[in-house]
DRENMI-855625 format. One record per residue (C-alpha): x, y, z; residue in one letter; chain. Coordinates in steps of 0.5 Angstrom, whole numbers, plus 500, padded with zeros to 3 digits. Layout:
<sites>
[site [X; Y; Z]; A; A]
...
</sites>
This chain:
<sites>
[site [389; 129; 334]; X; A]
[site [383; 133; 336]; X; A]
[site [378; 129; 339]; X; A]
[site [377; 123; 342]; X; A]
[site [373; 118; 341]; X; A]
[site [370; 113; 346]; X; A]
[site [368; 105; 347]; X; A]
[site [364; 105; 353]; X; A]
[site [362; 097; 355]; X; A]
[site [368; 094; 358]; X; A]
[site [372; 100; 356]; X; A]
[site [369; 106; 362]; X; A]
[site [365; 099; 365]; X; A]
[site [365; 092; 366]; X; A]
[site [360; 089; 363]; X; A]
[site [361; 082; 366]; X; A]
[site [354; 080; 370]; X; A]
[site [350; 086; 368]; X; A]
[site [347; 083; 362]; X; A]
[site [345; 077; 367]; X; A]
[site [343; 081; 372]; X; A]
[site [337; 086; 368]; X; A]
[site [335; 079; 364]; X; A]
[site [333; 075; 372]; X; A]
[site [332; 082; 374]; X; A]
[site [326; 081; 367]; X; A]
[site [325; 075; 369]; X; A]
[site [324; 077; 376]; X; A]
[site [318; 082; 374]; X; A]
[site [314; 077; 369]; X; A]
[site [313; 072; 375]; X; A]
[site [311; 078; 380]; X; A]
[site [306; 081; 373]; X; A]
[site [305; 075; 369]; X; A]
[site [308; 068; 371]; X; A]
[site [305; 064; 365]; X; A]
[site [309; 068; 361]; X; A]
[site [315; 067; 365]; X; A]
[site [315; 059; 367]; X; A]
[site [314; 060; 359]; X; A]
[site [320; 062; 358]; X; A]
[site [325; 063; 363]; X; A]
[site [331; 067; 362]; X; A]
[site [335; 061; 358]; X; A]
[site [329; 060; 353]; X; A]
[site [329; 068; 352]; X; A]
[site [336; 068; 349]; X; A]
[site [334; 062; 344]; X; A]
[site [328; 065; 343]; X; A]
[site [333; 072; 341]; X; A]
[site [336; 068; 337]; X; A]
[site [332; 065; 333]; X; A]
[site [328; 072; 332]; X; A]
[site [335; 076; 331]; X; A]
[site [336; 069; 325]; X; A]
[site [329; 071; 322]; X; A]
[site [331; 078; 321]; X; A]
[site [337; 080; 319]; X; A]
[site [335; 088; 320]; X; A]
[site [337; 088; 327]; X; A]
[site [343; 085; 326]; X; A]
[site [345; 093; 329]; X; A]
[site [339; 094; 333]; X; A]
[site [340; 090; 340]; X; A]
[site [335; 095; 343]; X; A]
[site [329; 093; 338]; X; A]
[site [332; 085; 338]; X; A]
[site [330; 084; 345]; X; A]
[site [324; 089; 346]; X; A]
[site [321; 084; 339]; X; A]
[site [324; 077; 343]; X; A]
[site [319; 080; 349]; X; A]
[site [314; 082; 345]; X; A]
[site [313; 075; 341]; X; A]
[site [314; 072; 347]; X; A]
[site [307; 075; 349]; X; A]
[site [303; 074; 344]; X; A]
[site [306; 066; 344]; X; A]
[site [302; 066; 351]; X; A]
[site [297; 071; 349]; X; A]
[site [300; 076; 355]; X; A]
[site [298; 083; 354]; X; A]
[site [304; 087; 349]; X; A]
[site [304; 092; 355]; X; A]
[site [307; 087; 359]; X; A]
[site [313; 085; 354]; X; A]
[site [313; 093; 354]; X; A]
[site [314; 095; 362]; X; A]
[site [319; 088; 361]; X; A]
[site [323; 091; 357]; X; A]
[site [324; 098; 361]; X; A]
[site [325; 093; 367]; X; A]
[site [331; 091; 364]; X; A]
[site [334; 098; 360]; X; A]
[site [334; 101; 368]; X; A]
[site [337; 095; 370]; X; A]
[site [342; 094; 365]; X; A]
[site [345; 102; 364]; X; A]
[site [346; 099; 373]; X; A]
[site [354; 100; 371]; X; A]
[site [360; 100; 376]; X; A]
[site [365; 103; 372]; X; A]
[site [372; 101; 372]; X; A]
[site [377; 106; 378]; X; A]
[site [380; 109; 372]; X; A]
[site [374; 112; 368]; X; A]
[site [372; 118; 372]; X; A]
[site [378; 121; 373]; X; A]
[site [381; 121; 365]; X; A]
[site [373; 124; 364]; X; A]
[site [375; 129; 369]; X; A]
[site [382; 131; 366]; X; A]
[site [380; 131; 359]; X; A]
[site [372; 135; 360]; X; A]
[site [373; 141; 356]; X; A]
[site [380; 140; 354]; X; A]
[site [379; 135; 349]; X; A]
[site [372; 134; 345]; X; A]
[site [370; 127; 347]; X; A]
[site [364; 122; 343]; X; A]
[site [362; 115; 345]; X; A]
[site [362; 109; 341]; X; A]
[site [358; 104; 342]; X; A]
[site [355; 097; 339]; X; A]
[site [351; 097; 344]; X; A]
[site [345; 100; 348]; X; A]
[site [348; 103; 354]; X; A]
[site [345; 111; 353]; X; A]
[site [351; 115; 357]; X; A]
[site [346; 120; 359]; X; A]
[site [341; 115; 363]; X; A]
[site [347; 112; 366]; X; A]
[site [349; 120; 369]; X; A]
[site [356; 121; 364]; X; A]
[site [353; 125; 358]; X; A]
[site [356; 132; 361]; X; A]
[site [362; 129; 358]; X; A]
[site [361; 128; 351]; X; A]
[site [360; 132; 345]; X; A]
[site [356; 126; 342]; X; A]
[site [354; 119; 343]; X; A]
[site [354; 115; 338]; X; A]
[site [351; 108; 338]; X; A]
[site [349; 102; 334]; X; A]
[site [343; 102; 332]; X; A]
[site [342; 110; 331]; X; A]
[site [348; 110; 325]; X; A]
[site [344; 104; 322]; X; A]
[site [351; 101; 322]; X; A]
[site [357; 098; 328]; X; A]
[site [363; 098; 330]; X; A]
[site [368; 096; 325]; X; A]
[site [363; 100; 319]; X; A]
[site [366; 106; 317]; X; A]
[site [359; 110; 318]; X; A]
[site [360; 110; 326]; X; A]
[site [367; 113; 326]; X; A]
[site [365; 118; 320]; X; A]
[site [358; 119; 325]; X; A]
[site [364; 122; 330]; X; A]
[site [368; 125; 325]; X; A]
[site [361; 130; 323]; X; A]
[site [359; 131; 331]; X; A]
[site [366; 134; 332]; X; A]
[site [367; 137; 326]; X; A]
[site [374; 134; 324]; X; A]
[site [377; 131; 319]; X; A]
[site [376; 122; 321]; X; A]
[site [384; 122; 320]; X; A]
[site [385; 126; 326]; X; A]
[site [381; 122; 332]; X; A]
[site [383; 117; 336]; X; A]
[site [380; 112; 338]; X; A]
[site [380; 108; 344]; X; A]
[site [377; 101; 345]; X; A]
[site [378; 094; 348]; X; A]
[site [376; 090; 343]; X; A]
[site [380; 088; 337]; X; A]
[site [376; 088; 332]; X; A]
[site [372; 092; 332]; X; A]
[site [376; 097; 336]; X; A]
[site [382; 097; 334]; X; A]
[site [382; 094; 327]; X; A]
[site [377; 097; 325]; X; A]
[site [378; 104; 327]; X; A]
[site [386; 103; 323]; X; A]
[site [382; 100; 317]; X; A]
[site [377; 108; 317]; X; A]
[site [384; 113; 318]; X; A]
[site [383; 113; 325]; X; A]
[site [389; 112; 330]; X; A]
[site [387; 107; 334]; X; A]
[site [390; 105; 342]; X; A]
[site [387; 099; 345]; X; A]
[site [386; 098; 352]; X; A]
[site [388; 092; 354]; X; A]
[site [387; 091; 361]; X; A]
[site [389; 084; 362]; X; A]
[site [395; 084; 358]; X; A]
[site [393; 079; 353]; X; A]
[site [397; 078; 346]; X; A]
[site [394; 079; 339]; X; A]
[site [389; 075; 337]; X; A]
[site [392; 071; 331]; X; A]
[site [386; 070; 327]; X; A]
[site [386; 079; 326]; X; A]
[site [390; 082; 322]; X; A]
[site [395; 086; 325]; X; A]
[site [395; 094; 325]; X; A]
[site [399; 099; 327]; X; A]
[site [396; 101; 334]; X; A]
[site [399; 105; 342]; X; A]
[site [397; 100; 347]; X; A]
[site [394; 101; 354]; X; A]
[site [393; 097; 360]; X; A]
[site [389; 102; 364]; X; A]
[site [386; 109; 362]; X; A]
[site [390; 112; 367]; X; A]
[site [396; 111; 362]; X; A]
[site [391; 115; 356]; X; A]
[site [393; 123; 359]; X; A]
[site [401; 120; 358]; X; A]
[site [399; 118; 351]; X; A]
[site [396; 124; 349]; X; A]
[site [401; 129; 351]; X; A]
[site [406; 125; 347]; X; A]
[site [401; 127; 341]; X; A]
[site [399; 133; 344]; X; A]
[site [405; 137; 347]; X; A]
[site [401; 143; 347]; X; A]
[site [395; 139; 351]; X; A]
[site [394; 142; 358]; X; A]
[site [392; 136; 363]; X; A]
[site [391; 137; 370]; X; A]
</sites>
């Protein structure tokens, strides 16, 4: 083992609400800015429309950042609203979506691991560590829609590999999604932990993998020592 990578959606914060809450926060500036626009299309009309666009154009099946700020902008010109306010839109809802509470747990294993263990984040998403205030503590983030590829694909798990230095066999990974997480990373040579923070069993459509298994990130440092005896962790 001689680095760490990490999922961040779910694993360091809870995602549950925060989309909801940027798309009314969206919603909520399109009706102060350009109300035709938003009576056009309330946030439940904006996710099919996101559907049919993401349908339409398989090339962003990895870019949910370029997804949605399209979605906006076809809106737009459905109501003949200025592009510029499908634009100011979109940024409504990048700040509100990177508005995270992070779990108890992630803040002090960032601090026991900072300068200990080169740490990478992963991520499918759009989260940018750096505008959330965590980005000391990575070496590198990776997402998505700049590898061109997602978790469980081999091209982001190489892409943590090159920002380290080191061999893709000798990271560990940690996530709390099955999947794309914890097969995927087993499937690439990585050592896989999940976190699995509500104790639930293994899903029975997923292949099963060899895996160490956490409830809570406060258990990871134990973990590491086994695998790293000689690693110091305050």
């Amino acid at each position: 083992m001689t680095a760490l990578t990490l999922d961040l959606d779910e694993t360091l914060w809870q995602l549950d609400g925060v989309i909801e809450r940027a798309e009314r926060a969206t919603h909520e500036f399109l009706l102060a800015e350009h109300p035709t626009l938003a009576n056009a299309y309330p946030p439940e009309r904006m996710r099919a429309l996101r559907t049919e666009v993401a349908e339409a154009d398989p090339s962003l099946q990895h870019d949910v950042t370029a997804l949605r700020l399209r979605t906006l902008e076809r809106a737009a010109r459905h109501v003949e609203a200025p592009l510029r306010i499908a634009e100011a839109a979109f940024e409504v809802f990048m700040e509100a979506r990177h508005q995270v509470t992070l779990y108890p747990d992630a803040l002090p294993l960032l601090d026991r691991l900072l300068g200990r263990l080169p740490l990478v984040a992963l991520t499918n998403g759009n989260a940018d560590v750096h505008r959330i205030g965590m980005g000391h503590y990575f070496v590198a983030a990776h997402s998505a829609v700049e590898v061109g590829a997602a978790k469980p694909e081999r091209p982001m798990f190489e892409a943590a590999a090159s920002s380290t230095g080191v061999p893709l066999e000798t990271l560990i990974h940690v996530g709390d999604d099955p999947v794309t997480d914890v097969a995927g990373a087993a499937r690439h040579g990585l050592r896989p932990v999940w976190l699995n923070r509500s104790g639930s069993p293994w899903p029975e459509d997923v292949p099963r993998v060899a895996y160490d298994e956490i409830r809570g990130l406060d258990e990871l440092p134990g973990l590491l020592r086994r695998l790293r005896p000689d690693l110091q962790l305050s």
